[in-house]
C-alpha positions in Angstrom: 118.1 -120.2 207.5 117.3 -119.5 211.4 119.5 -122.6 212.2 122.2 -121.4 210.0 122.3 -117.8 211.2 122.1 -119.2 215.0 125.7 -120.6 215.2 127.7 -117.8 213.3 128.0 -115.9 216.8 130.2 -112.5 216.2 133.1 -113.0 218.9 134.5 -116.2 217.7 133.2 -119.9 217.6 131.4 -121.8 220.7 134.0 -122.5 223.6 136.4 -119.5 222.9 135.7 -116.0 223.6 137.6 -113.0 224.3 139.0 -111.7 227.0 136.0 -109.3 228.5 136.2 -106.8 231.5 132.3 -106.4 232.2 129.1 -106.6 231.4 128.8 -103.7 228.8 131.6 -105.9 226.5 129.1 -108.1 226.5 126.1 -105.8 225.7 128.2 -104.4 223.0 129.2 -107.9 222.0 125.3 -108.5 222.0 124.3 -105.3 219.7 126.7 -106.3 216.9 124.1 -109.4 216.2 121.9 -106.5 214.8 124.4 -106.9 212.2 122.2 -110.3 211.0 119.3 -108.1 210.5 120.8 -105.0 208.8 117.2 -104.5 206.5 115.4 -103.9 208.9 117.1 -102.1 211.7 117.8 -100.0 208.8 114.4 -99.7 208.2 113.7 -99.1 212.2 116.3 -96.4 212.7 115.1 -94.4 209.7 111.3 -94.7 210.9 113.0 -93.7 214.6 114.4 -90.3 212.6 111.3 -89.3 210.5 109.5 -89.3 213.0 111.8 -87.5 215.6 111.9 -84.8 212.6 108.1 -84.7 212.4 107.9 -83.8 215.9 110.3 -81.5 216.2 108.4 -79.4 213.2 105.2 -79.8 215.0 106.1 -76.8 217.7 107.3 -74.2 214.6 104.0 -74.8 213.0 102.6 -74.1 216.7 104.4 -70.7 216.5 102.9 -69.4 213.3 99.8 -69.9 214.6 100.3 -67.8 217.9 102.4 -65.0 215.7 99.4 -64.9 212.9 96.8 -64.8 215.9 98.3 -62.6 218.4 99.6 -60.1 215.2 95.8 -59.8 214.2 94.4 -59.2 217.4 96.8 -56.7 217.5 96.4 -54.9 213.8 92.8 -54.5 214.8 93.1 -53.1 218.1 95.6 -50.5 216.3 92.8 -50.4 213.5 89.7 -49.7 216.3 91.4 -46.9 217.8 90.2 -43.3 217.6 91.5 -41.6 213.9 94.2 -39.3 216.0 95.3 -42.6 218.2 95.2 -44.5 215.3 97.8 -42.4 213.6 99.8 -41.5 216.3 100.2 -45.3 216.7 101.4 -45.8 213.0 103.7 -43.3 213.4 105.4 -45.5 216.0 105.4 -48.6 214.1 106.8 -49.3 210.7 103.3 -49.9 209.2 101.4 -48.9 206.8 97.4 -48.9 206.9 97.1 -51.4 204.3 99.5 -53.7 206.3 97.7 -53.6 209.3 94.3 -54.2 208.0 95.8 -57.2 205.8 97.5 -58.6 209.1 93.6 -57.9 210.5 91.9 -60.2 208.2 94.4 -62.3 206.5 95.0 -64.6 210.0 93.2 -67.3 209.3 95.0 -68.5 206.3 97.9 -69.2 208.2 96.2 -70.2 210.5 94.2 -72.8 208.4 97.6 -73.9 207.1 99.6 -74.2 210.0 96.6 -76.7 211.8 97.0 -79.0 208.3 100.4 -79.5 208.3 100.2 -80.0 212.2 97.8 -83.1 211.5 99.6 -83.7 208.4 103.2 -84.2 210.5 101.2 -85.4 213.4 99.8 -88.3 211.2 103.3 -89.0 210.0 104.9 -89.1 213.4 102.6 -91.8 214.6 102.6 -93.7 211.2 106.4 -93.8 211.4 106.3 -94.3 215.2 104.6 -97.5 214.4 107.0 -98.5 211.9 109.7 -98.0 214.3 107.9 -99.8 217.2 106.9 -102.6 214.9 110.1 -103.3 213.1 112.4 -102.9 216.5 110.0 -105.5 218.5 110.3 -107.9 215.0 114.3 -107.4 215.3 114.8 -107.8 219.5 112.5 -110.8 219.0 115.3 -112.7 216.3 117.7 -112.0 218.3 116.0 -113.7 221.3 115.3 -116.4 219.1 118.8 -116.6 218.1 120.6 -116.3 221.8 118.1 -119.2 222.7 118.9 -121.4 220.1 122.6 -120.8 220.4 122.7 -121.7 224.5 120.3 -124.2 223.8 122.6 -125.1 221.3 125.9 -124.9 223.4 124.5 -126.3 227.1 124.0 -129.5 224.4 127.7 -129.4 223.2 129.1 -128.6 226.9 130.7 -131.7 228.5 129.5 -133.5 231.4 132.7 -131.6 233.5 130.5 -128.3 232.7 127.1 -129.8 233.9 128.3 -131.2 236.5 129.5 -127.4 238.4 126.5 -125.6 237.2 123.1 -126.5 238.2 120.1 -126.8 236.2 118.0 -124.0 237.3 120.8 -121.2 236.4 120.9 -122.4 232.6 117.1 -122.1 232.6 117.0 -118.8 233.5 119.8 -117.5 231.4 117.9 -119.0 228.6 114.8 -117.1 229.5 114.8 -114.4 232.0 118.2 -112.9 231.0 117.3 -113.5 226.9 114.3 -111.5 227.8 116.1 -108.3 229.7 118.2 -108.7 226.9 115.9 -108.6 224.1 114.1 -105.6 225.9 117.5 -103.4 226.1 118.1 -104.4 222.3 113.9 -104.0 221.2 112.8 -101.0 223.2 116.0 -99.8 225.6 118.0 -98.7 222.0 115.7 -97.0 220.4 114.8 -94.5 223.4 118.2 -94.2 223.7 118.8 -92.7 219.9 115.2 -90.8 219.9 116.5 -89.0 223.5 119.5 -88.1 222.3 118.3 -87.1 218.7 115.6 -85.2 220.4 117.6 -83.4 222.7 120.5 -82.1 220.3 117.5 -80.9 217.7 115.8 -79.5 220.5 119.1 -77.6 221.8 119.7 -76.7 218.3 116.5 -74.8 217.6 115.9 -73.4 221.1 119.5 -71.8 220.8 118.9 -70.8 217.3 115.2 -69.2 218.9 116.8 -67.9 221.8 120.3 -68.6 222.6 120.5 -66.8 225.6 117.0 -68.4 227.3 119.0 -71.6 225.7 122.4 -71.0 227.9 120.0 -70.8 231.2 119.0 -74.7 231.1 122.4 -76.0 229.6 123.9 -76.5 233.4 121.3 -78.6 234.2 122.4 -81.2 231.5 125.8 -82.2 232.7 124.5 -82.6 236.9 121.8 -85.1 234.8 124.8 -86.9 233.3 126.6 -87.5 235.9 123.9 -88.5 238.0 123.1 -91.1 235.0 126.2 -92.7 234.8 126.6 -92.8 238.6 123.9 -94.9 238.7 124.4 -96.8 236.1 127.7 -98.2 237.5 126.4 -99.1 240.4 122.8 -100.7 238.8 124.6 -103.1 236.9 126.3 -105.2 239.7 122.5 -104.5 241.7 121.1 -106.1 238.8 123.4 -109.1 238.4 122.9 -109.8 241.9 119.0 -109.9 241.4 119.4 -112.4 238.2 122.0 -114.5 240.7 119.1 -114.7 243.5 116.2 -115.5 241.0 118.4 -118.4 239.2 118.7 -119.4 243.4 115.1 -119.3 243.6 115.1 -121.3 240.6 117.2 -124.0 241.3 114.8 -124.2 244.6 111.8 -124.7 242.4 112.9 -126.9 240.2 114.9 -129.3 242.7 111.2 -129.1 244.7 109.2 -130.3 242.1 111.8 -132.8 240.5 111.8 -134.4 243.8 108.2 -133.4 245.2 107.6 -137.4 246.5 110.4 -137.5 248.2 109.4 -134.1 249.7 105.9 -135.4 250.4 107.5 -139.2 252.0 109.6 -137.5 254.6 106.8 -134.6 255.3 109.6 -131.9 254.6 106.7 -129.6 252.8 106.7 -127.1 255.6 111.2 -126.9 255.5 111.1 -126.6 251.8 108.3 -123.9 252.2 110.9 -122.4 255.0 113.9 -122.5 251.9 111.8 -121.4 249.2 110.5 -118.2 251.2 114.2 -117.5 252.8 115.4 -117.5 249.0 112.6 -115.2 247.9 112.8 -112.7 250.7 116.5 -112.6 249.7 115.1 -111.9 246.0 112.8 -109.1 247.5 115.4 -107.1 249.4 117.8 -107.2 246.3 114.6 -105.6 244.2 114.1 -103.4 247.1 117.5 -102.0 247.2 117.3 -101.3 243.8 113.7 -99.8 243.9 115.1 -97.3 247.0 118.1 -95.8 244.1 115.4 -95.0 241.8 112.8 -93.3 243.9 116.3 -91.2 245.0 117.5 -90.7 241.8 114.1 -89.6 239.5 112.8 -87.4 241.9 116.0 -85.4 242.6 116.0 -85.4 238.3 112.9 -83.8 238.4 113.7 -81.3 240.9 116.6 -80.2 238.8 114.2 -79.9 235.7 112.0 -77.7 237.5 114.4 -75.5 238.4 115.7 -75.1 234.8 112.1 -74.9 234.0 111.4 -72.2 236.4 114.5 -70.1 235.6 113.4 -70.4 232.1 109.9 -69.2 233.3 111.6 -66.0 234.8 113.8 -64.9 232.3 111.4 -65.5 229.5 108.5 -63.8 231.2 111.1 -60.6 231.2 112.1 -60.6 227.5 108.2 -60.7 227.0 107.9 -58.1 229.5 110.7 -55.9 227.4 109.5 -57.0 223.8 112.3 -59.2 223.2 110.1 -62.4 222.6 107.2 -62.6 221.1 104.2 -65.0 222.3 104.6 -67.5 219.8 108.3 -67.8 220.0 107.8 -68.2 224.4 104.9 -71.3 223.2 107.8 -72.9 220.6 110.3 -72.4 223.1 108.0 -74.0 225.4 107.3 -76.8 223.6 111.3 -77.9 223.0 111.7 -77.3 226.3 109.5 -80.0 226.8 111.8 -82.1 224.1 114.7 -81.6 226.0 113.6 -82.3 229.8 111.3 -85.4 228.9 114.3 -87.0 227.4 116.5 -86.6 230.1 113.8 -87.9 232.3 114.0 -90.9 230.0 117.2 -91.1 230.3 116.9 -92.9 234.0 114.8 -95.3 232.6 117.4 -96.3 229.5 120.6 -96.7 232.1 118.1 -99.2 234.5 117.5 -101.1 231.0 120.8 -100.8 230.0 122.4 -101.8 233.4 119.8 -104.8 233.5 120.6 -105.7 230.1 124.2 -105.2 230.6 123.9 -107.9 234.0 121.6 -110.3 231.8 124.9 -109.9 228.6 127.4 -111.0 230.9 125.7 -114.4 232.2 125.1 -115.2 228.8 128.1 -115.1 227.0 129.6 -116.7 230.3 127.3 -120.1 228.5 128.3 -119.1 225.3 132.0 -118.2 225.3 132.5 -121.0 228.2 135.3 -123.3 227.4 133.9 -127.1 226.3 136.3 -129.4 227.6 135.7 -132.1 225.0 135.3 -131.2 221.4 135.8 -132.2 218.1 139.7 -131.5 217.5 140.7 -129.7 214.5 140.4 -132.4 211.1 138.5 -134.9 213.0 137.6 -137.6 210.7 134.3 -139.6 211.1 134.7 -143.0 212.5 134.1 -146.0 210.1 131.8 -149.1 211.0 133.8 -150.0 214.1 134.2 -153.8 215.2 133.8 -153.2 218.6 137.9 -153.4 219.9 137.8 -151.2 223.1 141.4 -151.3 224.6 142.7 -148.4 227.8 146.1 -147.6 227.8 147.8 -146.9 230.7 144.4 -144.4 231.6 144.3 -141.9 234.3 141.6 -139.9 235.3 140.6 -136.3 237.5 137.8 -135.0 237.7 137.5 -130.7 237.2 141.9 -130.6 237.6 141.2 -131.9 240.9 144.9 -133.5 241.9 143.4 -137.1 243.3 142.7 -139.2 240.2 139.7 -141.2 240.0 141.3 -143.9 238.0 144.4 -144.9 238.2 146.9 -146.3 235.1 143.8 -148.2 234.1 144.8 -150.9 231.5 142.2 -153.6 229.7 141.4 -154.6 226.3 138.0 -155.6 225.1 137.6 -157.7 222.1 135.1 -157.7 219.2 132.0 -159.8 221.0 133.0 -159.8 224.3 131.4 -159.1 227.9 133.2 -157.3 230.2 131.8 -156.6 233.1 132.7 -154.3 236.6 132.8 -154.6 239.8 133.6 -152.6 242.7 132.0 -150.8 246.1 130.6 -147.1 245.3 133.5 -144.8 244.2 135.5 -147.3 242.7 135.8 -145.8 239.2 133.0 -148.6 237.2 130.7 -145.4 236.4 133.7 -143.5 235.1 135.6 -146.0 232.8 132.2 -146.6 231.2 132.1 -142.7 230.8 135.4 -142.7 229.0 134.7 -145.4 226.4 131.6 -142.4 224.7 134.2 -140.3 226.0 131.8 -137.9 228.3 135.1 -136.7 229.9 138.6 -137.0 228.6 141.3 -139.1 229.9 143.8 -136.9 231.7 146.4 -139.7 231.0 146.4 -142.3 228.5 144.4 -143.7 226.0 140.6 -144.6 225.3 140.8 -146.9 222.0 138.2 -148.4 219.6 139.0 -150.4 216.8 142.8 -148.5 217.3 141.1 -145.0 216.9 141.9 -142.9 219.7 138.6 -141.5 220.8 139.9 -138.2 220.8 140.7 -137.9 216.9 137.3 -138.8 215.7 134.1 -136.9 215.6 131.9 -137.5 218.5 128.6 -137.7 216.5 130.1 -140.5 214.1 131.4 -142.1 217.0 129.1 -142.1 219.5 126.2 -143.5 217.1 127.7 -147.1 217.4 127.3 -147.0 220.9 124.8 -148.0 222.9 123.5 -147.0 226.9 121.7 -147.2 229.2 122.5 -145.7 232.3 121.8 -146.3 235.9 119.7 -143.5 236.0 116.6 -143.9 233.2 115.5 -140.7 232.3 112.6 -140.8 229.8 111.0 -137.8 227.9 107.6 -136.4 227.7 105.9 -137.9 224.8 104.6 -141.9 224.0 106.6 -144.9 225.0 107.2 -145.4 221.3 108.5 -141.9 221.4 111.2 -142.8 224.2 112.0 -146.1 222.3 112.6 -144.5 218.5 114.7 -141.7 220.4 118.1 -142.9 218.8 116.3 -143.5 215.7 113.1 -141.3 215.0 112.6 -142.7 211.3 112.5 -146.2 212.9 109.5 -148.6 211.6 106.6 -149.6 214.1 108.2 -153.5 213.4 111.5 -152.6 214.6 110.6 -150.6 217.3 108.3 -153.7 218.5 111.0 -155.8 218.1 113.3 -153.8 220.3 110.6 -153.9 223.0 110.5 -157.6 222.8 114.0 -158.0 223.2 113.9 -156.0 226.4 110.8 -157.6 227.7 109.2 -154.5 227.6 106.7 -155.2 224.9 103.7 -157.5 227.5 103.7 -154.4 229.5 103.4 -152.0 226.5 100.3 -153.9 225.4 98.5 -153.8 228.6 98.1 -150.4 228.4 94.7 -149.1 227.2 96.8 -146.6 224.2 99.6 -149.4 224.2 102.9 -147.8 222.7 101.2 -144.2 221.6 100.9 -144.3 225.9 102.2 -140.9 227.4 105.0 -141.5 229.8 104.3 -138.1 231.9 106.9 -135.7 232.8 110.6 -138.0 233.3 108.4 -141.1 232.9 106.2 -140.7 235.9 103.5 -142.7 234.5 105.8 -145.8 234.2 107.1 -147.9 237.3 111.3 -147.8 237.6 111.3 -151.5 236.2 109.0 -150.3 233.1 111.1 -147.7 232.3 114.6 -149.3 232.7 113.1 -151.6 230.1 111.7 -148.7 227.7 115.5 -147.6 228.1 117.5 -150.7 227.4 114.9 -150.6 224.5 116.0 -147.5 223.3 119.7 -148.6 223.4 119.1 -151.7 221.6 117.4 -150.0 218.9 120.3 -148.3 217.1 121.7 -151.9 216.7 125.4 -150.8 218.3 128.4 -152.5 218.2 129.3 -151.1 221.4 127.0 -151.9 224.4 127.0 -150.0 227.6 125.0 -151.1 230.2 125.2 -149.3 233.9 123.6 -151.4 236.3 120.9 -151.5 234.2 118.5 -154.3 235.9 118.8 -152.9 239.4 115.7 -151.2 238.8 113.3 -154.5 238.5 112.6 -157.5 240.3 114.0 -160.6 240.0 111.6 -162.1 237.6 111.9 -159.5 235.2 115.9 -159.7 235.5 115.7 -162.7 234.4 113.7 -162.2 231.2 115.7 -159.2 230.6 119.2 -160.7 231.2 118.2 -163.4 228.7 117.0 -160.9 226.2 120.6 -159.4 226.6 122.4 -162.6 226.9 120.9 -163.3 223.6 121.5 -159.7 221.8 125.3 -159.1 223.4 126.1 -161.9 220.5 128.6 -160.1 218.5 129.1 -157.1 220.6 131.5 -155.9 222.9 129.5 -155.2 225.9 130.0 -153.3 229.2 128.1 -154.2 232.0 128.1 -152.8 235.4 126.4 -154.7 238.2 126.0 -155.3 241.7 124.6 -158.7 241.4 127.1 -161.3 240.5 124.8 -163.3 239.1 124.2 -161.2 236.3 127.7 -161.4 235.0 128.8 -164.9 235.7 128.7 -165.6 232.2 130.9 -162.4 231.3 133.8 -163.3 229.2 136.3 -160.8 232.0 135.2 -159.2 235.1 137.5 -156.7 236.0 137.3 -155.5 240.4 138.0 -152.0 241.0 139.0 -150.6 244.3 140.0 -147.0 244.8 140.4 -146.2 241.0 142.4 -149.3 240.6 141.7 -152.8 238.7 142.8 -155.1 242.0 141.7 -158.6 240.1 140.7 -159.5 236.6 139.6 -162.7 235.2 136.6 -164.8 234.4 134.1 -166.2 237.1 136.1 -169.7 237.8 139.4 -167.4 237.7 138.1 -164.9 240.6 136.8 -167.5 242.5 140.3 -169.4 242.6 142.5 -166.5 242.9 140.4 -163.7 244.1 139.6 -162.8 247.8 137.4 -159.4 246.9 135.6 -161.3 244.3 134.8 -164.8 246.2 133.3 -162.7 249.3 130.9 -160.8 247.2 129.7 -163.9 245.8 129.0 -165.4 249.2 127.9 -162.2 250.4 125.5 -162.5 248.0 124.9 -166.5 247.4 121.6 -166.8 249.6 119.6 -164.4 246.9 121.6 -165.7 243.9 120.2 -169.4 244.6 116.9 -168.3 245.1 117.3 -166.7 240.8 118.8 -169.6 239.6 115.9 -171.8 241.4 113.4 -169.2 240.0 114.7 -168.6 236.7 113.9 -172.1 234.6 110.5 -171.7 235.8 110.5 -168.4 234.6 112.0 -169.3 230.9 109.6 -172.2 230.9 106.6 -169.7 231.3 
């Protein structure tokens, strides 16, 4: 049910958003997922008011028991007094004998009462507080469950266009720091915000009801509050975003640092990266200082103002006392609510900081959520049937992020069921991005990618990109057991087939000789594994889901020649029957390749087999005597090999 409810995001499906001015859209935008728990904020809300309304009680009851005291202290003074005092006294007041002495004596039933209901409504308030507290946290924390799963959910649906302008760090903390602010604003920020502004109109209501004119002294204090408030609220929230911008800089520091801490450590840069990593976190610091100097402006110069209305208050009521105008007990209850209506506004300072950093946090996450995925399923996709293995480009151009130099250029080639077709080219000569069109990572901003005659764009990318298999030039392997990394593509995959995958990659000697063999933790990106291990455990993985389509991206530049050897027989052996894509920079690897296509500049210069280049092909014949020294040596090296 959490799954379900995680992707039915108000505001429209993943990629498309409205058109939103600020941050508090998004805050709003963010509330209205209360809307998937509506039991229980229900629940929360009406523990939030029972409570309110047993502490608003609390300060009558307080007042009954001043009057009841202070009217029996009285009735016995009047009582104690000399006979001719006594009635010269009752003469002055509308009292009878028998009144007075029953106001004498008959205090400490009120009294009695008035301290029961106090614990009684005492007892409530903090049972219902508790409710409130306990249901609220239980809500904010769904929601932060939900807002992780769905960016979780959409940074794996965003293209590769997406990843490639945002950096890795930034995602992180908008998936945890930001979801937390968030969560806070929603869990604890709300709820002060309603008991505040409950509190303070029931306050107002029974002070002015008490004493309206004691009640009109304070009111201009209210509105210079206000406006303070939302002064600083406007200009919090950009403070705000700017401190989650620096942190997801200080992030991105971190995470680059420790991704790459050997490098760090090879070319002794500890003591520059220290340098960066403090420069980004002073940065941090200032921004936090900033912020921290409008606060200790702004709460002190609120509770100025409340002393003032407090003092004022003081004055006047001590005169209407004075005059017998107000009794004790109403000066204590008026006392009391005037506590209910300055603590509030005090609170209120804290709410806009909450609401501004929540508002900050709402804004850089819907940017993930409502951002625009630049290859999706198209509306009536169909699932794509047991392909052949047919890849064909039509006429293909290619730009990367609307950039107006193409990376490819009216790219044309056809790939039959079975065959091998491998690239060539210097660095930047499109190989990595044709072979990033066939799963189509990226879409084609001319042309067509085909398979089997099904443009890739009018299928469903799961159904399609099953029958494909890669391995790129990068191996990136994930914490767990090398059988783990190998039954990636297909978890329910038996211990027999994942063996015989790591046989067919070579990979399954090397498995063995480790003490735990394949239940052997890989570390953190593989770190336990050398880069020729783990290419292996990769081309492994690929093999596994038994594709018709075979991508390989330079995939034995990572071993030495020995194990090439092993593994390009493995792979000569298992591209049987599959169309197969092989990048290299070895031309010894792809001699055998049915075409071998030379790119230059985004362009296919020569095409042909290996006897056809070498006739007709200047590119192609001095790579291969570029590189004929170290290609002798394999083919010296590689029967003795097979033999072993």
């Amino acid at each position: 049910m959490n799954q379900r409810r995680a992707f039915n995001r108000p505001g429209g499906g993943p990629g498309r958003g409205p058109d939103r001015g600020g941050g508090m859209k998004d805050l709003g935008l963010a509330i209205r997922y209360l809307g998937r728990y509506k039991t229980t904020t229900t629940l929360a809300y009406a523990a939030l008011f029972i409570s309110i309304g047993a502490q608003l009680v609390v300060p009558q009851l307080v007042q009954n028991v001043l009057d009841a005291v202070t009217n029996s202290v009285f009735a016995r003074q009047i009582l104690d007094l000399p006979e001719t005092a006594r009635a010269e006294a009752l003469e002055a007041l509308p009292l009878s004998v028998e009144e007075l002495t029953e106001r004498a004596v008959g205090a400490e039933g009120p009294i009695y009462w008035a301290m029961v209901f106090i614990v009684v409504f005492s007892l409530a308030r903090g049972l219902f507080a508790f409710a409130q507290a306990f249901l609220a946290q239980k809500v904010s924390q769904d929601l932060a469950f939900d807002f992780r799963n769905e960016l979780f959910e959409k940074i794996q649906r965003l293209s590769f266009s997406y990843h490639d302008r945002n950096r890795t760090g930034q995602l992180m903390i908008r998936a945890t720091d930001d979801v937390e602010k968030l969560r806070m604003f929603i869990g604890q920020g709300m709820l002060l915000a309603v008991q505040s502004i409950v509190l303070l109109i029931g306050s107002l209501a029974v002070l002015a009801f008490t004493n309206l004119s004691l009640t009109l002294i304070i009111l201009p204090v209210l509105p210079i509050a206000l406006v303070l408030f939302m002064v600083f609220g406007s200009v919090a929230q950009s403070l705000f975003g700017e401190i989650q911008r620096r942190l997801s800089t200080l992030n991105d520091i971190l995470q680059e640092n420790l991704a790459g801490i050997r490098v760090v450590k090879a070319f002794v840069r500890e003591r520059e990266e220290q340098d960066r990593f403090a420069d980004s976190a002073q940065k941090l610091m200032d921004q936090h200082i900033r912020v921290s100097k409008i606060f200790s402006f702004l709460f002190p110069f609120i509770f100025l103002i409340s002393n003032l209305g407090q003092a004022a208050v003081v004055y006047f009521g001590g005169r209407q006392i004075l005059i017998d105008t107000l009794t004790l007990g109403e000066w204590q209850k008026f006392s009391l609510y005037l506590i209910y209506v300055f603590f509030p506004v005090g609170q209120l300072g804290f709410i806009v900081a909450q609401m501004s950093q929540a508002s900050a946090s709402a804004k850089r996450i819907f940017e993930i959520l409502n951002a625009e995925n630049e290859v999706t399923d198209k509306p009536g996709a169909q699932p794509m049937p047991q392909v052949q293995g047919r890849v064909r480009f039509a006429d293909v151009t290619f730009r990367y992020f609307n950039s107006t130099d193409p990376v490819l250029q009216s790219i044309s080639l056809e790939a039959r069921p079975g065959e091998t077709v491998a690239l060539l080219g210097g660095t930047g000569s499109g190989k990595t991005t044709i072979i990033n069109l066939i799963p189509r990572f990226y879409d084609v901003s001319e042309g067509q990618v085909l398979i089997d005659d099904y443009d890739v764009r009018d299928v469903t990318l799961d159904s399609m990109r099953r029958q494909i298999g890669i391995v790129l030039q990068e191996t990136n392997l994930f914490t767990g057991t090398i059988r783990d990394n190998i039954a990636f593509g297909r978890p329910n995959a038996t211990d027999a087939e994942v063996e015989a995958a790591a046989r067919a990659a070579a990979a399954h000697d090397f498995i063995l000789s480790f003490p735990d063999g394949y239940q052997t933790a890989v570390g953190e990106r593989g770190t336990t594994l050398s880069g020729g291990q783990k290419q292996r455990v990769a081309i492994a993985r690929a093999l596994l889901t038994d594709p018709r389509i075979l991508i390989l991206d330079d995939s034995t530049s990572s071993v030495d020649v020995a194990t090439e050897v092993l593994i390009q027989n493995a792979l000569d052996r298992l591209m049987v029957g599959r169309t197969s894509f092989v990048i290299a920079q070895r031309i010894s690897t792809v001699v055998n390749a049915d075409q071998i296509l030379v790119l230059e500049k985004g362009r296919i210069v020569d095409r042909g087999n290996h006897e056809e280049l070498m006739r007709t092909s200047a590119i192609y014949t001095d790579i291969y005597h570029s590189q004929l020294v170290e290609d002798a040596v394999v083919e010296e090296e590689a029967p003795l090999i097979a033999e072993a």
